[in-house]
N, C-alpha and C positions, 0 to 999 in steps of 0.2 A: 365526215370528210368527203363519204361521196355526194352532198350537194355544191361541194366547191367547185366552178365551172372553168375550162381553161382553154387559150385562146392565142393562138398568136398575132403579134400587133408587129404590122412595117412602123419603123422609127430609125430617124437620121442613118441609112443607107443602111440595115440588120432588120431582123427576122426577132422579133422579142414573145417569152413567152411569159403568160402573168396567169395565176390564178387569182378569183376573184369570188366574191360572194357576199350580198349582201343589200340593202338600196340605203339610201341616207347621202349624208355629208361622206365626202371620200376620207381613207385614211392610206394611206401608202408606204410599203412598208420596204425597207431595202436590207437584204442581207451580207453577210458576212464571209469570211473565209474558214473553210473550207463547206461551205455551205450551198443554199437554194432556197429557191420559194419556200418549202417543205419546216425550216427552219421558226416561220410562223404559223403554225398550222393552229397554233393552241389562239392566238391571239385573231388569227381572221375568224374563229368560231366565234369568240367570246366579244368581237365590235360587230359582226355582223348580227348577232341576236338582240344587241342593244340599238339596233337602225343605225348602224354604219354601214357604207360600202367599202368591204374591204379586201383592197388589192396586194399583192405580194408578185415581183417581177422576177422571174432567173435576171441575173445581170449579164449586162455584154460578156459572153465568152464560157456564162458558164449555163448547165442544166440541158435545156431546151432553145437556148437561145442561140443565135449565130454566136461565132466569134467576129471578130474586127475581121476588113476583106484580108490583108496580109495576118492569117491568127500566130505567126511567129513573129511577128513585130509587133515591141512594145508602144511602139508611137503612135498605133490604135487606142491605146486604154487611158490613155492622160482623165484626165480627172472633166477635163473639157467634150470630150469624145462620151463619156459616163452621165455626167450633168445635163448634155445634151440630148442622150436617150430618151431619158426620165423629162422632161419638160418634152419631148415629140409624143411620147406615152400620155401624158396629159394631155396634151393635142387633141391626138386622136380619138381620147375618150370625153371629150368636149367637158375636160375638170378644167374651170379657170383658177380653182386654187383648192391647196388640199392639205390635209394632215397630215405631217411626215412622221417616221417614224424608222429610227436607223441603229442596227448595231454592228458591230467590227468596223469591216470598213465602208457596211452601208452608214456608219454613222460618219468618217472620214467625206463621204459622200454627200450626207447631209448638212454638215457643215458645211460646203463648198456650195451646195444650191441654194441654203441660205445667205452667202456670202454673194452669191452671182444673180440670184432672181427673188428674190424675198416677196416679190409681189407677189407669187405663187406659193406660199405656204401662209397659211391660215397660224397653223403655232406646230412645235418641232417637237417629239420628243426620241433625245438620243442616248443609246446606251454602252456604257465600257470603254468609251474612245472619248477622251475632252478635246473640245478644240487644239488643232495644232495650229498656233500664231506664225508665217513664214521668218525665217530668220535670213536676214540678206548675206548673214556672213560665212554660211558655209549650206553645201546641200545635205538634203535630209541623209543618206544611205553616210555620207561621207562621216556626219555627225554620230550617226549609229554604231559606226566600224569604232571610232574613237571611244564612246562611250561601252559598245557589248564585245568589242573584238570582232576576227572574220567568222566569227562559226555562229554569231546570233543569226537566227532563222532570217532575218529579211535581206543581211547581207549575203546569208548561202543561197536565195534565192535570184539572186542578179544574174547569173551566167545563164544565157540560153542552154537548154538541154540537159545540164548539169543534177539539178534537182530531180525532172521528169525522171530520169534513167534511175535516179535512186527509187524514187515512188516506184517503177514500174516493176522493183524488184520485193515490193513489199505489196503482199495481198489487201489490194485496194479497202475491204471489210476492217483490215485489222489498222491501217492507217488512220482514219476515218475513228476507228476506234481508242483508239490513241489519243488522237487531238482531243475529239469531245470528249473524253473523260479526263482528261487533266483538267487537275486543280492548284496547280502550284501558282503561286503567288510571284513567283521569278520569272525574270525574261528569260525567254526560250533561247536558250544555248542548244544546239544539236551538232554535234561535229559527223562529218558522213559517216555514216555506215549506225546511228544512231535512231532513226527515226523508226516511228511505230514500235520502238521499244524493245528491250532484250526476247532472241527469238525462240521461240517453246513453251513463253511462258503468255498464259491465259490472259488477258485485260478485262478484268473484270470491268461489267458497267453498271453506272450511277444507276439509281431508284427512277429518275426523270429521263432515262434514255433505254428504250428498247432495241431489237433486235431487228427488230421491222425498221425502225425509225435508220439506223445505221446502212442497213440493207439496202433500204431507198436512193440513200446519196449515193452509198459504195458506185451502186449500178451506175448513175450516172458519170460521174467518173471515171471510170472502167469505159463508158464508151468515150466520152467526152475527151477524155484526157485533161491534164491542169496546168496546158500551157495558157491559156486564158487567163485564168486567176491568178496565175502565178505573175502575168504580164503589167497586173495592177502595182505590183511591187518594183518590178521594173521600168516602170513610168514614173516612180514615184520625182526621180531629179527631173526629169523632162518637166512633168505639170509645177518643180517648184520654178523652172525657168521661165513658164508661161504668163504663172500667176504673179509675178513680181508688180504690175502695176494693182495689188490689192495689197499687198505690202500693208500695213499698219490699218487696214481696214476693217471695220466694224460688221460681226452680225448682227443685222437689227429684224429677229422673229425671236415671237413670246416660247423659250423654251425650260421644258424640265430635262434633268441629266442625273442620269441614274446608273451605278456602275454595284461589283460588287468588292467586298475589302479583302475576297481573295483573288480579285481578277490581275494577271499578269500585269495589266497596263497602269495598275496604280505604283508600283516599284519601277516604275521607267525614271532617271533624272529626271526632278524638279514636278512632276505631275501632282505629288501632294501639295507642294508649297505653291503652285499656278491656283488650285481648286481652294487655297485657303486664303490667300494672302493678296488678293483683289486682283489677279493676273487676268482669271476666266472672266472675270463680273465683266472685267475693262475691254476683255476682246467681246463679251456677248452680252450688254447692257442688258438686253431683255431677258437676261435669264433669269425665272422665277423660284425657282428650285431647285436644290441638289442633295440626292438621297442617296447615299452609299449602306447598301443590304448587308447587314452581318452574316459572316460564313460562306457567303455564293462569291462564286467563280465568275471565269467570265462570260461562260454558255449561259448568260442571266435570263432572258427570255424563255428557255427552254428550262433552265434548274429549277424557277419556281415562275412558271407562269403565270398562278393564280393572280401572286402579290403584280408582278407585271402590266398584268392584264387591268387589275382595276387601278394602277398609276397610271395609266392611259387613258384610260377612261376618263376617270377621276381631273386628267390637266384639257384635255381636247372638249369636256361639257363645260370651261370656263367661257367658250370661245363661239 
């Protein structure tokens, strides 16, 4: 870990911070929520000893990085304002194009920059999240109140300040430990005063997450705070208002997608039957494969990195 070198990059008007390690073909890697760079740490060891150059960014808002100039406004984080980092980040490290590689909502992310710049990705690989095809007939948050009620996590996350004040009352460590260790296959219902779990009682954690590794993010949260992150979810209707003239659009980069069959996000409406019944093929022609891991969650990169590690490898030496 300590040859990973780290660095901050000015990108589209923010302060971005990326670790990096490696020389080769680039691979770039985006993370997730409640996460950071740190989130890849197993997979920038394991493309950099094979001659990759491989980068992992904090995203707008969160780690090291700025937040947006207004960070209590969500009209910073559109999907526009994110996509756009990430292609000045490339800029500036003079990649004309590069290996993506995205999970949570750095794969929500990835989709969208294969959807908006595909000249700039070489081949994709994304995990836990399948494309979300825009639907013109209703927005996403409104869609989800319908389908999970008000207490599913994304809609309790809409109100400025509402969430923060819960988090703020739960020891940043134990939050943190909460998330990553769930394994439940259900969407996240949490009605207030639930989160980080009944209080007294110990979280035990996974085989694949340590004390250090929990510790790491805690801290930055703790300074950072998670109105940033939180903002992505909050933009969520805005970026569907943007994106309308992509409407019925095609990703056209060579991708694998890989999730696990206890990850939360395969029991959302209709996600099995899009990944089985020609939905995905028709929104991302170039997809080459789809590997759903028996027994992993959705923290898939980090539960079993090994297996991870050489599915990346394994689709980016086709290319």
């Amino acid at each position: 870990m300590e040859k990973i070198q780290h660095k901050q990059v000015p990108v589209n008007g923010i302060n971005m911070h990326i670790a990096e390690i490696g020389e080769g073909p680039p691979v770039l890697f985006l993370h997730g929520f409640p996460e950071l760079w740190y989130t890849w740490r197993h997979q920038l060891l394991f493309l950099s000893s094979h001659n990759y150059r491989a980068i992992a960014p904090d995203l707008r808002g969160y780690g090291n990085t700025d937040d947006a100039a207004a960070p209590d406004a969500a009209g910073g984080y559109t999907i526009f304002h994110i996509v756009g980092d990430l292609v000045e980040l490339l800029d500036h490290l003079g990649i004309e194009r590069v290996f993506l590689v995205g999970h949570d909502w750095g794969a929500i992310i990835a989709w969208y920059f294969g959807l908006f710049r595909p000249d700039r990705i070489k081949a994709l690989v994304n995990l836990s999240v399948v494309f979300m095809p825009r639907n013109p007939q209703i927005k996403p948050v409104q869609g989800m109140r319908l389908a999970f009620g008000d207490d599913f996590y994304i809609c309790r996350f809409q109100e400025p300040g509402v969430i923060e004040q819960e988090f703020a009352e739960i020891d940043a460590v134990r939050l943190i430990k909460s998330i990553l260790s769930s394994h439940s296959p259900q969407p996240p219902i949490v009605p207030k005063g639930k989160w980080g779990g009944p209080p007294g009682i110990e979280i035990p954690l996974p085989p694949w997450l340590s004390e250090e590794d929990v510790n790491y993010s805690a801290e930055k949260f703790k300074k950072k705070g998670f109105t940033g992150p939180l903002n992505y979810y909050r933009a969520f209707d805005l970026s569907w208002e943007l994106t309308a003239p992509w409407t019925g659009a095609q990703i056209k980069v060579p991708v694998k997608f890989i999730m696990g069959d206890q990850d939360l996000t395969i029991s959302f409406p209709g996600v099995k039957e899009y990944m089985e019944n020609g939905g995905f093929k028709r929104d991302v022609p170039f997809l080459q494969d789809v590997v759903v891991m028996e027994g992993v969650g959705h923290f898939i990169n980090q539960e079993q990195p090994e297996e991870i590690n050489q599915h990346i490898l394994d689709f980016i030496q086709k290319f």
